[in-house]
Structure formats: C-alpha cells, structure tokens
mmJSON file of the N, C-alpha and C atoms, coordinates in Angstrom:
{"data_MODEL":{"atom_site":{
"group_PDB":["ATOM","ATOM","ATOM","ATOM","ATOM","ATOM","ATOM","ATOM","ATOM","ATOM","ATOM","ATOM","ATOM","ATOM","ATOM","ATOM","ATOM","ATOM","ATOM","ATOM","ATOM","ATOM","ATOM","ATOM","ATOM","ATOM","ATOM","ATOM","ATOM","ATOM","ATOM","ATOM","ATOM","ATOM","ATOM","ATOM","ATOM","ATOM","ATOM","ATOM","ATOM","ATOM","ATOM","ATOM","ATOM","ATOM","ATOM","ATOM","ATOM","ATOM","ATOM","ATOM","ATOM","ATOM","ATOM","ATOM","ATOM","ATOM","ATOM","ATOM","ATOM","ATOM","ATOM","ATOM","ATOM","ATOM","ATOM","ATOM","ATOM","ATOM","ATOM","ATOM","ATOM","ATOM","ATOM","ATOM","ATOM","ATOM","ATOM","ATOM","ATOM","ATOM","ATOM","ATOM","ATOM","ATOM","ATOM","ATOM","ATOM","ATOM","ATOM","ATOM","ATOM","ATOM","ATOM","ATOM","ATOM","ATOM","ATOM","ATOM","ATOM","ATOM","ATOM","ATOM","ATOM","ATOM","ATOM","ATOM","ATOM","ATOM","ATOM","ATOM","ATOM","ATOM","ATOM","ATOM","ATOM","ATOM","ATOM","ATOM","ATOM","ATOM","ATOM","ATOM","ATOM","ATOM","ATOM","ATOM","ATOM","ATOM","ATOM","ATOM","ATOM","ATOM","ATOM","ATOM","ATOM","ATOM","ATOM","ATOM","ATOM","ATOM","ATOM","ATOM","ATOM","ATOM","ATOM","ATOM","ATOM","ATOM","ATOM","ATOM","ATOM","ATOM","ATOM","ATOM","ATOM","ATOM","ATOM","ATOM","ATOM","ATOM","ATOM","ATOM","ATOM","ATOM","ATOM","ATOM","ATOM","ATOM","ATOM","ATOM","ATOM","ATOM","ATOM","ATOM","ATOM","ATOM","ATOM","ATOM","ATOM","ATOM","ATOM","ATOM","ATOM","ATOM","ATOM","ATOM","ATOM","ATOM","ATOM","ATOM","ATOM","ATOM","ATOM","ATOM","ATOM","ATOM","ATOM","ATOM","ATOM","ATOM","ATOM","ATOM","ATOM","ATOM","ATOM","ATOM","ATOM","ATOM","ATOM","ATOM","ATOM","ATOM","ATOM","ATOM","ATOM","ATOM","ATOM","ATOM","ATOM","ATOM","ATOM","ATOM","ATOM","ATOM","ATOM","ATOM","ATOM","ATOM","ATOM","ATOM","ATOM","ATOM"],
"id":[1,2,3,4,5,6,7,8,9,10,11,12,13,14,15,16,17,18,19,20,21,22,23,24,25,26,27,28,29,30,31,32,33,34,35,36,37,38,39,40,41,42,43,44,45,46,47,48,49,50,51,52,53,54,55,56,57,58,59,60,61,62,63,64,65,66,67,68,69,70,71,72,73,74,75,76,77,78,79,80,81,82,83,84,85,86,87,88,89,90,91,92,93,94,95,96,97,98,99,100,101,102,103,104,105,106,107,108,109,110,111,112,113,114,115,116,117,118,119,120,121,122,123,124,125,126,127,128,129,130,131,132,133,134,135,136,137,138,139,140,141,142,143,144,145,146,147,148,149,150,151,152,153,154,155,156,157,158,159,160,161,162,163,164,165,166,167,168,169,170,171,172,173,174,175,176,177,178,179,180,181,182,183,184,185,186,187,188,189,190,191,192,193,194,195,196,197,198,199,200,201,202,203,204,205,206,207,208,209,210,211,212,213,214,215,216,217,218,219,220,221,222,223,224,225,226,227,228,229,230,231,232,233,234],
"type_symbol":["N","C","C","N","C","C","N","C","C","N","C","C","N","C","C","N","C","C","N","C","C","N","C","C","N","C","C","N","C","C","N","C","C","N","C","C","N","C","C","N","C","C","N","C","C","N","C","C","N","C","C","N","C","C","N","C","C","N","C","C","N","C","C","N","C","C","N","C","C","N","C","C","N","C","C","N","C","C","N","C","C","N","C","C","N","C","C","N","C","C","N","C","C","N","C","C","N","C","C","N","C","C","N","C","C","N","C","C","N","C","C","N","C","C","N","C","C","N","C","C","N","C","C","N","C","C","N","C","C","N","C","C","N","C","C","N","C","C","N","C","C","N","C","C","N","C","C","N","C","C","N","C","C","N","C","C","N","C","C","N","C","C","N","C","C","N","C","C","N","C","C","N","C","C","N","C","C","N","C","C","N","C","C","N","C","C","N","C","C","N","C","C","N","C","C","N","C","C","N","C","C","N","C","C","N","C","C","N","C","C","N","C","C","N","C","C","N","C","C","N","C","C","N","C","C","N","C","C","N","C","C","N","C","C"],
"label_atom_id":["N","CA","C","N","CA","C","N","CA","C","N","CA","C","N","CA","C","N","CA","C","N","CA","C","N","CA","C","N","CA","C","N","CA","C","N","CA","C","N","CA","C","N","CA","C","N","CA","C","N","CA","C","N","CA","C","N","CA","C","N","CA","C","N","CA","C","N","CA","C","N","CA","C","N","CA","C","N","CA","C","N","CA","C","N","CA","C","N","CA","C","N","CA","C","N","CA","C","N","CA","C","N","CA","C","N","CA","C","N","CA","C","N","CA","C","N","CA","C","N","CA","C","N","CA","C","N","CA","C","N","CA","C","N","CA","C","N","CA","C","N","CA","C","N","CA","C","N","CA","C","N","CA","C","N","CA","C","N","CA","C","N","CA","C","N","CA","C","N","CA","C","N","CA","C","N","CA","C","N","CA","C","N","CA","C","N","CA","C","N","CA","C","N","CA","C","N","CA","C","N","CA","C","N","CA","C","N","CA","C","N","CA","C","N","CA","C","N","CA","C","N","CA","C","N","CA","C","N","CA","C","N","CA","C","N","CA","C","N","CA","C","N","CA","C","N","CA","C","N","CA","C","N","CA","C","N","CA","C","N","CA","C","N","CA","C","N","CA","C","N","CA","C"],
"label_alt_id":[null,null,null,null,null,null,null,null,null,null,null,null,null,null,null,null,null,null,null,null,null,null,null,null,null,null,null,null,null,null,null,null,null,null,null,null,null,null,null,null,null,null,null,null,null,null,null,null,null,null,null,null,null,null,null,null,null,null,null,null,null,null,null,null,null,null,null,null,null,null,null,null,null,null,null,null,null,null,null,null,null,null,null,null,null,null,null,null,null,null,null,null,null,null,null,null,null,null,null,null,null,null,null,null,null,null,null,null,null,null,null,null,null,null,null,null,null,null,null,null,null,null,null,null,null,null,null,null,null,null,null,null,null,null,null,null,null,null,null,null,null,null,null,null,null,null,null,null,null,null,null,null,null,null,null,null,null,null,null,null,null,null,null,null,null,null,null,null,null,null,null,null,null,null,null,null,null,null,null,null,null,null,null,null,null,null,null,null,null,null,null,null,null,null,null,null,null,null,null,null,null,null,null,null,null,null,null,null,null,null,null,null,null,null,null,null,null,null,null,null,null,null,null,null,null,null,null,null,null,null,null,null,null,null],
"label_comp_id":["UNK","UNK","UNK","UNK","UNK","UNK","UNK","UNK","UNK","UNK","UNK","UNK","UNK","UNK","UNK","UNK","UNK","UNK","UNK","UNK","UNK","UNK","UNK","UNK","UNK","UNK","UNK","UNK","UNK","UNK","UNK","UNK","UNK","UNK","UNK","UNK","UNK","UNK","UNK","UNK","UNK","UNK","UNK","UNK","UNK","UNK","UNK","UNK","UNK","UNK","UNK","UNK","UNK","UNK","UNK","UNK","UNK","UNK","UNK","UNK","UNK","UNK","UNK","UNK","UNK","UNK","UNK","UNK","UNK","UNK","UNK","UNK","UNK","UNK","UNK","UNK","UNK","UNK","UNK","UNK","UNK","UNK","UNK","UNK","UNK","UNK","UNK","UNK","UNK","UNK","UNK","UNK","UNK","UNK","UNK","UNK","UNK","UNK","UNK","UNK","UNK","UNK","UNK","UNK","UNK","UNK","UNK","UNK","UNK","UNK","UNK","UNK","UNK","UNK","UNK","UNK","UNK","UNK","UNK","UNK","UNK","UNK","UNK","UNK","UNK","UNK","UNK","UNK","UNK","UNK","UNK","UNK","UNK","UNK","UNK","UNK","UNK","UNK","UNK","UNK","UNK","UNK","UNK","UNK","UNK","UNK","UNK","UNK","UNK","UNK","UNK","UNK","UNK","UNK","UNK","UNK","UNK","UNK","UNK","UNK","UNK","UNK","UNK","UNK","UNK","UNK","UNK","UNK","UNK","UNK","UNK","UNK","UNK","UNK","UNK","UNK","UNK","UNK","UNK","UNK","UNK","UNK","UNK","UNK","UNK","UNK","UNK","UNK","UNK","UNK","UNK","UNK","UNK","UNK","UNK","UNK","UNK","UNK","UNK","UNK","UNK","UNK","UNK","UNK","UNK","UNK","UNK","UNK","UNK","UNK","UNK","UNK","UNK","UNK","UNK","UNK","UNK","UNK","UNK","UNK","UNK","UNK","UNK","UNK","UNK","UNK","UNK","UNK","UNK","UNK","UNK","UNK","UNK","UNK"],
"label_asym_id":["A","A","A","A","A","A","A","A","A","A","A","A","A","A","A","A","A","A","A","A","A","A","A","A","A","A","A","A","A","A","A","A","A","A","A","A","A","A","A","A","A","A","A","A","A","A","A","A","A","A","A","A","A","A","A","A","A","A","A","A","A","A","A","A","A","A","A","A","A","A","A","A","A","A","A","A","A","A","A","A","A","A","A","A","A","A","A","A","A","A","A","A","A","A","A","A","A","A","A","A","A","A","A","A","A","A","A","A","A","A","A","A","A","A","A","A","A","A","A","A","A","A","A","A","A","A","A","A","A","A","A","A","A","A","A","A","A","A","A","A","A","A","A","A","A","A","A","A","A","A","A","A","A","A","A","A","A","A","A","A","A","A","A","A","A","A","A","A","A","A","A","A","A","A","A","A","A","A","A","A","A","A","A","A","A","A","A","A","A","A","A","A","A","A","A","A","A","A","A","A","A","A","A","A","A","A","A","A","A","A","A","A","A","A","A","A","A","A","A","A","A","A","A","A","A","A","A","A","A","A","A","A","A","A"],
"label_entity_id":["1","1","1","1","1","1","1","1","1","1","1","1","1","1","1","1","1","1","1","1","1","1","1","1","1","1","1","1","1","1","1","1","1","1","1","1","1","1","1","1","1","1","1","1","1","1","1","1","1","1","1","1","1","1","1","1","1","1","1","1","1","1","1","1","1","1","1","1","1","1","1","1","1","1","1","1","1","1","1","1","1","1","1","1","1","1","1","1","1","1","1","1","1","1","1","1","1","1","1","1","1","1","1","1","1","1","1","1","1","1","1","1","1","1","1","1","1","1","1","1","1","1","1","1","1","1","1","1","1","1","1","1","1","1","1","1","1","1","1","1","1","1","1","1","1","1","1","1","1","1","1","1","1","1","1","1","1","1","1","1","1","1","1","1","1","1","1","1","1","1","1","1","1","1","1","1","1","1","1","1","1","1","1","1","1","1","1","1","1","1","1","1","1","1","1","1","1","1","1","1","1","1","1","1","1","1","1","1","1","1","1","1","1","1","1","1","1","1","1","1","1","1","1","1","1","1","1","1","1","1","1","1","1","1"],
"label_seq_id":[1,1,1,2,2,2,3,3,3,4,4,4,5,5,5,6,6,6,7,7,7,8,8,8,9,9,9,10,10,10,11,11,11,12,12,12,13,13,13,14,14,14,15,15,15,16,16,16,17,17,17,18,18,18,19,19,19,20,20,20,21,21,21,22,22,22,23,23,23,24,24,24,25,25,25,26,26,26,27,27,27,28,28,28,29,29,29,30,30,30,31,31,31,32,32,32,33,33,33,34,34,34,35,35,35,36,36,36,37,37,37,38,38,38,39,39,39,40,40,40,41,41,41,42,42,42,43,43,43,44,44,44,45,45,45,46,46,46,47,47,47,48,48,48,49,49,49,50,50,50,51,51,51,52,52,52,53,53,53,54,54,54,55,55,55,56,56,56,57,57,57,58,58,58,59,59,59,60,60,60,61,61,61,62,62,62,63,63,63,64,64,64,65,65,65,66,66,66,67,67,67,68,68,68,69,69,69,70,70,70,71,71,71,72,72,72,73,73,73,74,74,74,75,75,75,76,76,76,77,77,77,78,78,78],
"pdbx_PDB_ins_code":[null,null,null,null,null,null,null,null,null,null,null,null,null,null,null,null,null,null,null,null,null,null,null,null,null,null,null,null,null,null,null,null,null,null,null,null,null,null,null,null,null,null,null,null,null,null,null,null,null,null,null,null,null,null,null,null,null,null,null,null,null,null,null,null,null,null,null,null,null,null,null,null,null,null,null,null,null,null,null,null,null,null,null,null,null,null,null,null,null,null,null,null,null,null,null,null,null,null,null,null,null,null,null,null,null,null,null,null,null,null,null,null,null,null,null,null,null,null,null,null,null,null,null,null,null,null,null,null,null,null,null,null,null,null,null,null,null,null,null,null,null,null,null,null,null,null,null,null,null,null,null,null,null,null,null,null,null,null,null,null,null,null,null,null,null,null,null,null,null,null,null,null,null,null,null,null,null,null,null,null,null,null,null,null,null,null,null,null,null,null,null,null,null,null,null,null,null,null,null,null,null,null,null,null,null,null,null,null,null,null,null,null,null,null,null,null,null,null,null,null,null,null,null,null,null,null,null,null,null,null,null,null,null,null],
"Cartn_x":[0.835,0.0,0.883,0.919,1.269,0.963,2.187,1.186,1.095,0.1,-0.466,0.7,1.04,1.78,1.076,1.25,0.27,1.356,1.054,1.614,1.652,2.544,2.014,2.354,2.075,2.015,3.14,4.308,4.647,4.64,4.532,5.164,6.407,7.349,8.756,8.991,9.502,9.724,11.089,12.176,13.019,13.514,14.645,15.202,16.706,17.681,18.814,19.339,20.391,21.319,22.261,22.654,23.223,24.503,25.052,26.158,26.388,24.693,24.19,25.207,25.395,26.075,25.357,24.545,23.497,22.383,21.065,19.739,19.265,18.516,17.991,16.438,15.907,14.771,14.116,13.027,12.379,11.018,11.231,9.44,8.734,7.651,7.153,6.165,5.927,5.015,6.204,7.079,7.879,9.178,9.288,10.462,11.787,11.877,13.357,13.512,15.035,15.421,16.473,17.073,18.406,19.029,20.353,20.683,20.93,21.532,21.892,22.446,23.455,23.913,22.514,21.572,20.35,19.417,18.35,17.073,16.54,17.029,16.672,17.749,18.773,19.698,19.114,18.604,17.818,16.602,16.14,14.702,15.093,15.898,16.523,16.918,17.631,18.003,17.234,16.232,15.034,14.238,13.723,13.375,13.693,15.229,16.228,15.874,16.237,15.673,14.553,13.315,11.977,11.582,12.209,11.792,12.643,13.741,14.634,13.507,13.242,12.461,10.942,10.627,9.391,9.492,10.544,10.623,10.814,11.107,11.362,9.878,9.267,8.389,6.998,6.777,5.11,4.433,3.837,3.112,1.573,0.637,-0.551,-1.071,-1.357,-1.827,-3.019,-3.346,-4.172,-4.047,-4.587,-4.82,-3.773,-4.027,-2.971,-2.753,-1.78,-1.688,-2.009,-2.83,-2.941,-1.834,-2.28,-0.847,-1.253,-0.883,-1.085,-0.401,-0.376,0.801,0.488,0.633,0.337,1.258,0.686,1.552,1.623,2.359,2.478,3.73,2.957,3.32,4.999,5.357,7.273,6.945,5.928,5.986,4.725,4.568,3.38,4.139,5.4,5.984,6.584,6.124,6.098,5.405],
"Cartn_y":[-1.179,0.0,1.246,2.009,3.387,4.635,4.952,5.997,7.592,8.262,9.329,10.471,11.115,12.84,13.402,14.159,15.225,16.16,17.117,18.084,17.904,17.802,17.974,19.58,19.571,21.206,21.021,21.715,21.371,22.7,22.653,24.161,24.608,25.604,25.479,26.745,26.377,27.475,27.68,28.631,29.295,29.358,29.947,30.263,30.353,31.082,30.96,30.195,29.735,28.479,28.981,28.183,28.4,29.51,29.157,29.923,31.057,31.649,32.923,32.565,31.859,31.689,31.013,30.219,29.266,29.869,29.819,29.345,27.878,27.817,26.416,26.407,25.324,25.671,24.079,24.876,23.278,22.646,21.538,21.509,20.448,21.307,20.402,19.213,19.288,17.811,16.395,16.816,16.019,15.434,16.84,16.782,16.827,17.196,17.235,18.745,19.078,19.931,20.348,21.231,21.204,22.951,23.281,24.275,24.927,26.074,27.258,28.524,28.893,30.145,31.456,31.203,32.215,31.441,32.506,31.508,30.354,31.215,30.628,28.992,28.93,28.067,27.03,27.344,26.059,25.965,26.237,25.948,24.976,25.461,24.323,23.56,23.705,22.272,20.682,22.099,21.036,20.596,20.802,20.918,19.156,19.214,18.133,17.084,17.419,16.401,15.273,16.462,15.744,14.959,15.558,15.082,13.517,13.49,11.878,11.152,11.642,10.869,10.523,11.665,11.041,10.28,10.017,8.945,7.736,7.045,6.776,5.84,6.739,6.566,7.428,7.376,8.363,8.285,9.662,10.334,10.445,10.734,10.741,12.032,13.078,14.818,14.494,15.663,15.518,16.915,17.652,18.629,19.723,21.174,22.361,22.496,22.835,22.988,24.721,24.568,26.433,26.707,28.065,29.078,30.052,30.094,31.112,31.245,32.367,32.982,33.292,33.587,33.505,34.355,35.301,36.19,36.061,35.973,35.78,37.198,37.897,39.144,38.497,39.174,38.731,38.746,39.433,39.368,38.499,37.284,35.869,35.097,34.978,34.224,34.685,36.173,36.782,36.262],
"Cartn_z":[0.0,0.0,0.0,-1.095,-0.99,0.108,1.135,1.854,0.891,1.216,0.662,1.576,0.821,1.146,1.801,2.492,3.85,4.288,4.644,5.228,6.717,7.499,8.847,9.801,10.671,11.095,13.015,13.198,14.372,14.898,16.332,16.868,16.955,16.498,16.942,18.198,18.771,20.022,20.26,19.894,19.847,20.83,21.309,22.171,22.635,23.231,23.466,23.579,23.413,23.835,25.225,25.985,26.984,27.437,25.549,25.794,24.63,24.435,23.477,22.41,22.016,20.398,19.35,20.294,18.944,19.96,19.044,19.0,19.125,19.777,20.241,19.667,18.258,17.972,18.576,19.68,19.847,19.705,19.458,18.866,19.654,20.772,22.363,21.66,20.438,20.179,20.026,19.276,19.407,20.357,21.318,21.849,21.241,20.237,19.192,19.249,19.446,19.333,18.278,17.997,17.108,17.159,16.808,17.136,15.772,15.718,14.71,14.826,14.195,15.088,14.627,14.04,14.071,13.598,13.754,13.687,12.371,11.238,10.312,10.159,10.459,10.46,11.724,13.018,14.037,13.589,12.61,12.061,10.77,10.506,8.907,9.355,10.193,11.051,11.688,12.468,12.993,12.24,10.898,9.94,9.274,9.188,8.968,10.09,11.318,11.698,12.149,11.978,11.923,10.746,9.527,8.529,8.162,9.049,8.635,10.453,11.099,12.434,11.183,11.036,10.14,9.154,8.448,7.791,7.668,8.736,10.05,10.706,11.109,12.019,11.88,10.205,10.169,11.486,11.31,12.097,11.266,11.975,11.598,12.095,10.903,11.414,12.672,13.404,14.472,14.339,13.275,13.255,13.716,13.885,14.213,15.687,16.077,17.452,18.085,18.844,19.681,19.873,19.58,19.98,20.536,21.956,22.827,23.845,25.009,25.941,26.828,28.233,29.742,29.927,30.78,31.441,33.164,33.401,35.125,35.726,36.719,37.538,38.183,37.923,38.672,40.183,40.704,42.489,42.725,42.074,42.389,43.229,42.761,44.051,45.424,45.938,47.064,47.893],
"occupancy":[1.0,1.0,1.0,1.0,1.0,1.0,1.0,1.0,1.0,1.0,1.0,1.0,1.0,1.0,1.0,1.0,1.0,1.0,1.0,1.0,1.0,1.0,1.0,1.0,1.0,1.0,1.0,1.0,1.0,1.0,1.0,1.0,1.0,1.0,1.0,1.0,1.0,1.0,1.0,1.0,1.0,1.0,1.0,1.0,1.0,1.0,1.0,1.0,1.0,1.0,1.0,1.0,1.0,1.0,1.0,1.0,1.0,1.0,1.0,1.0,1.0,1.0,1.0,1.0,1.0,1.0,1.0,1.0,1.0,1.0,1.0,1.0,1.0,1.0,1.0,1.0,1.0,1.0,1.0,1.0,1.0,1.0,1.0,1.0,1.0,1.0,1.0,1.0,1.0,1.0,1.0,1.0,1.0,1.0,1.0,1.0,1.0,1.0,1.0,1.0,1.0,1.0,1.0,1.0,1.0,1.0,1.0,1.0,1.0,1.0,1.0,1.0,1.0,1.0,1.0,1.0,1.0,1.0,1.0,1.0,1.0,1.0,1.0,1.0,1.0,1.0,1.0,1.0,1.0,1.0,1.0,1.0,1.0,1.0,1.0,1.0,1.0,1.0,1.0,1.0,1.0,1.0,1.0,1.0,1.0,1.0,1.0,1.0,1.0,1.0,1.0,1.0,1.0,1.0,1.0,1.0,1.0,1.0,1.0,1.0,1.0,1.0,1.0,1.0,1.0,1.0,1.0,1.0,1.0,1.0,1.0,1.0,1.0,1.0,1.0,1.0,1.0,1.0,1.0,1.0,1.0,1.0,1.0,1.0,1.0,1.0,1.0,1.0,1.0,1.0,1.0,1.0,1.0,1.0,1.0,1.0,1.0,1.0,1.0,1.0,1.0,1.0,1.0,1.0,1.0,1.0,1.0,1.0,1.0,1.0,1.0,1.0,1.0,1.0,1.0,1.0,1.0,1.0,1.0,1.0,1.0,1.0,1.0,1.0,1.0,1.0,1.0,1.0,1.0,1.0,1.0,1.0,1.0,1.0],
"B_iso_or_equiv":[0.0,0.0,0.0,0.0,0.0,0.0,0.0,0.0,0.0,0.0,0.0,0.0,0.0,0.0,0.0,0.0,0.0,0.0,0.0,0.0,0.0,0.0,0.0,0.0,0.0,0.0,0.0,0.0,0.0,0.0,0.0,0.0,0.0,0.0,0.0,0.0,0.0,0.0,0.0,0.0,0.0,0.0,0.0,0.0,0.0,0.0,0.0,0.0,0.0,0.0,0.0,0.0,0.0,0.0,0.0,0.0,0.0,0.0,0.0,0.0,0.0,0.0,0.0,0.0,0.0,0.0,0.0,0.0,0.0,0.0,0.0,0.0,0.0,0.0,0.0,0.0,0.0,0.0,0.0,0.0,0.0,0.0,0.0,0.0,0.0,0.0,0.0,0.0,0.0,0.0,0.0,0.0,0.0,0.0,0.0,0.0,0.0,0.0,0.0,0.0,0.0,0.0,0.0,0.0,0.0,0.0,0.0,0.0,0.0,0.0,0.0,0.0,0.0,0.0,0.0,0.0,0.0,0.0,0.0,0.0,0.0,0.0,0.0,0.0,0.0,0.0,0.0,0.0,0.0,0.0,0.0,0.0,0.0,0.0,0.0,0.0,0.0,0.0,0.0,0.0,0.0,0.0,0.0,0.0,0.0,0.0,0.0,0.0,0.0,0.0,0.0,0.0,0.0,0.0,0.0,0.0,0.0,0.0,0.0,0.0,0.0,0.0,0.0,0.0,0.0,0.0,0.0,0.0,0.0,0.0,0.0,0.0,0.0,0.0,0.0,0.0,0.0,0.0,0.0,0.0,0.0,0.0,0.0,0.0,0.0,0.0,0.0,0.0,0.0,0.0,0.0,0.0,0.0,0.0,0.0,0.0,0.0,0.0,0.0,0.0,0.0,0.0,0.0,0.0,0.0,0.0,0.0,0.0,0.0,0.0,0.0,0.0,0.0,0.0,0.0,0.0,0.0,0.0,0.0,0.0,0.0,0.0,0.0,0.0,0.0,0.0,0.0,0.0,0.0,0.0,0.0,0.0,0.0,0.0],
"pdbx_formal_charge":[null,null,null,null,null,null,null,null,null,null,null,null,null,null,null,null,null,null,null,null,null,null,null,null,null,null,null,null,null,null,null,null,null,null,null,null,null,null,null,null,null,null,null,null,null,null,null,null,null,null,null,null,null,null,null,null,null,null,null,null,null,null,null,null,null,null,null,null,null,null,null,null,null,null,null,null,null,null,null,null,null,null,null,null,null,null,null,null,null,null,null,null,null,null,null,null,null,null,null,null,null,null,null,null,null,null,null,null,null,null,null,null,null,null,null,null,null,null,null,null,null,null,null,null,null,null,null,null,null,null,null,null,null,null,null,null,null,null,null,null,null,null,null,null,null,null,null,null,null,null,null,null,null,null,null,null,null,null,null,null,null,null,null,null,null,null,null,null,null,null,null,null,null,null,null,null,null,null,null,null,null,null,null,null,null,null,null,null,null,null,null,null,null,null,null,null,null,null,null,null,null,null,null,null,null,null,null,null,null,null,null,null,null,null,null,null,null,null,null,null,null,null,null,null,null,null,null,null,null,null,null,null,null,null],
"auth_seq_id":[1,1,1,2,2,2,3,3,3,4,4,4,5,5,5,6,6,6,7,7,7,8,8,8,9,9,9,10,10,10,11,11,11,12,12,12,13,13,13,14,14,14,15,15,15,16,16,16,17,17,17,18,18,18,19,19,19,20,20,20,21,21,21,22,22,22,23,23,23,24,24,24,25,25,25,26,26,26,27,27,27,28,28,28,29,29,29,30,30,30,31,31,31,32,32,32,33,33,33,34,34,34,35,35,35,36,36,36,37,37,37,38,38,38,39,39,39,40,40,40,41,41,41,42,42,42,43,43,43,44,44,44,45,45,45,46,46,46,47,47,47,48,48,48,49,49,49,50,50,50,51,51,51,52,52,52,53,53,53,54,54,54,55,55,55,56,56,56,57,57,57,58,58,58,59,59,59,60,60,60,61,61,61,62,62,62,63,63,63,64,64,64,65,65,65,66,66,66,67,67,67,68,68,68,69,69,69,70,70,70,71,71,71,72,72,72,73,73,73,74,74,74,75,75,75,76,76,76,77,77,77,78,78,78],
"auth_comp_id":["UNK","UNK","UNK","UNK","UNK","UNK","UNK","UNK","UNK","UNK","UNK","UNK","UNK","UNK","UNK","UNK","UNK","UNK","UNK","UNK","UNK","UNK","UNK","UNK","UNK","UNK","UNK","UNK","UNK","UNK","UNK","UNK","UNK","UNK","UNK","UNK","UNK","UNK","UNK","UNK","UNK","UNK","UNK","UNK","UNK","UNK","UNK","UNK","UNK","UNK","UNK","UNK","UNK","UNK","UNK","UNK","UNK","UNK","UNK","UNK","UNK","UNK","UNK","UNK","UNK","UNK","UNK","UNK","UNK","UNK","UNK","UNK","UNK","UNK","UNK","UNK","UNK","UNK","UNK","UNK","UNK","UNK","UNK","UNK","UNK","UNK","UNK","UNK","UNK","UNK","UNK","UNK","UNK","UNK","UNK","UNK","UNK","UNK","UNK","UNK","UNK","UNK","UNK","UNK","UNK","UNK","UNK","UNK","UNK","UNK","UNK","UNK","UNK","UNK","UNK","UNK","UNK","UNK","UNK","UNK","UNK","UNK","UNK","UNK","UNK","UNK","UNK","UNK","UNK","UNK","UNK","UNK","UNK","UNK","UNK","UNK","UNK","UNK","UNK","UNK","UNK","UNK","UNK","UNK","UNK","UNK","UNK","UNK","UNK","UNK","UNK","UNK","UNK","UNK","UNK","UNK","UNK","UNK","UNK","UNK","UNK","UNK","UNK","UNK","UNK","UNK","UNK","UNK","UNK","UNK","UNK","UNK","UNK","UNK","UNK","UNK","UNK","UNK","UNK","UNK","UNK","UNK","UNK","UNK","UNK","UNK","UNK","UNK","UNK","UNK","UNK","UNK","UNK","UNK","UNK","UNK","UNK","UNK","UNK","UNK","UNK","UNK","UNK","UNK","UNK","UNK","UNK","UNK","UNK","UNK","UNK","UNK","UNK","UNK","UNK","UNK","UNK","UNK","UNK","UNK","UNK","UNK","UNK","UNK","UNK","UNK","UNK","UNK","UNK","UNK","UNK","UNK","UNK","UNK"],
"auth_asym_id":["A","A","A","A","A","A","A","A","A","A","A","A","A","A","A","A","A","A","A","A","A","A","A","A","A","A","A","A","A","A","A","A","A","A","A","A","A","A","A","A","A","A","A","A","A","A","A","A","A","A","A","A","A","A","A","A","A","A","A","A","A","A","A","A","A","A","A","A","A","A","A","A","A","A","A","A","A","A","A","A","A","A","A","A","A","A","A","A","A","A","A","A","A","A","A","A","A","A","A","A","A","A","A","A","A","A","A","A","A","A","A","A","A","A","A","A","A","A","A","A","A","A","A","A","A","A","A","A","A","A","A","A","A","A","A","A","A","A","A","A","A","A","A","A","A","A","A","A","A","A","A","A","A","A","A","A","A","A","A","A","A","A","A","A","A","A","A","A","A","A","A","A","A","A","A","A","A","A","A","A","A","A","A","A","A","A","A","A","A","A","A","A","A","A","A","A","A","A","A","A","A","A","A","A","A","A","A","A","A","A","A","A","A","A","A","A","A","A","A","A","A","A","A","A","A","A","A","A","A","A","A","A","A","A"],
"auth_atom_id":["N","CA","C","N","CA","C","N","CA","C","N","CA","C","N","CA","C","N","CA","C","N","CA","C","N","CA","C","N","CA","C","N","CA","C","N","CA","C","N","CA","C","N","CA","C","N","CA","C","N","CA","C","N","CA","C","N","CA","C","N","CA","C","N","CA","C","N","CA","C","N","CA","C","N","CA","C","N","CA","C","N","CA","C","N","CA","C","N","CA","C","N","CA","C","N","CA","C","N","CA","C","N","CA","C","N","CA","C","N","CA","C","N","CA","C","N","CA","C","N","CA","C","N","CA","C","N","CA","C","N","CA","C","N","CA","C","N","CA","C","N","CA","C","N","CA","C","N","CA","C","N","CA","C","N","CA","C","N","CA","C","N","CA","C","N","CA","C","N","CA","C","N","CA","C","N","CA","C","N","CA","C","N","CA","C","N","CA","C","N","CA","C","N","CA","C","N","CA","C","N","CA","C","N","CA","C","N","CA","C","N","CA","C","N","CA","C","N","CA","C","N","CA","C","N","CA","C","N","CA","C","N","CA","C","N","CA","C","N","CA","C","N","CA","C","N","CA","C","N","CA","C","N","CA","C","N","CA","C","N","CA","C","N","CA","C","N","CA","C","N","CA","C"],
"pdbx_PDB_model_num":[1,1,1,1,1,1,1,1,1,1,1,1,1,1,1,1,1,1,1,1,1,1,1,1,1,1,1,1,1,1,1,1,1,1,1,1,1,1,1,1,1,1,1,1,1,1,1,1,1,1,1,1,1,1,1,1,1,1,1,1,1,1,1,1,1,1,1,1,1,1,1,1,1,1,1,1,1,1,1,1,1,1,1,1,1,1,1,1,1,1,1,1,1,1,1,1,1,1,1,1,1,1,1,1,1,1,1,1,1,1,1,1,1,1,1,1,1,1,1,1,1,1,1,1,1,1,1,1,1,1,1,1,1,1,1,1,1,1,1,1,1,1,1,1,1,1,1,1,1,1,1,1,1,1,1,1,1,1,1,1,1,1,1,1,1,1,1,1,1,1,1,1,1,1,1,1,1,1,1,1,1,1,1,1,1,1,1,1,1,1,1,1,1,1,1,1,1,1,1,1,1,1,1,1,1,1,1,1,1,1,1,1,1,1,1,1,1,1,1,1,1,1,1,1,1,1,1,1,1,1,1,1,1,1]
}}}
C-alpha cells in the first residue's frame, strides 16, 4: 500500500542556547530539538531532523496545534 503525502504542522519554540552563540529551535510535540547560530539556520536544522524521524516513524496529522501565551506578575511568588 502506498502511503499518501500530507503536510504535517509542528510548533517550533526558539530560544537561546546556553552559551548565546546558537539558538535552540524546539518543537514540544515532538520533543526534538536542534541548534543554529540564528534563527533561520535552528529551524533548517530542525526541519532536517523531523523530517529523517518522520521517515522513520510516520506520524498521523491531528490537526494544528494552539498558539497562545500567559503572562504571570514577577511578584506571584512573594
């Protein structure tokens, strides 16, 4: 049986690397991360590596993931 092509959709969530020289792009459905010295370079990256895990190990879409943000007051833990 041939599988059918699909697009699938991940979240990537950005962020510093420890030692501000790379970017850390990470993606919380999968737990895979990968680095880059800027953004576009840890997104090509991660990019690379979901796509050799998905080949790998198809995934089945479950639709888009929410995207949204919480703000919490710096003096909550007073």
């Amino acid at each position: 049986m041939k599988m059918q092509k699909h697009t699938l959709h991940f979240t990537v969530v950005p962020y510093p690397g420890t030692d501000n020289d790379v970017l850390v792009a990470n993606s919380p459905e999968t737990g895979m991360s990968a680095l880059g010295k800027t953004f576009e370079d840890a997104l090509a990256n991660l990019k690379k590596v979901k796509e050799l895990y998905i080949s790998e190990f198809p995934q089945e879409t479950k639709g888009r993931a929410i995207h949204t943000a919480t703000e919490v007051s710096s003096l909550a833990h007073k």
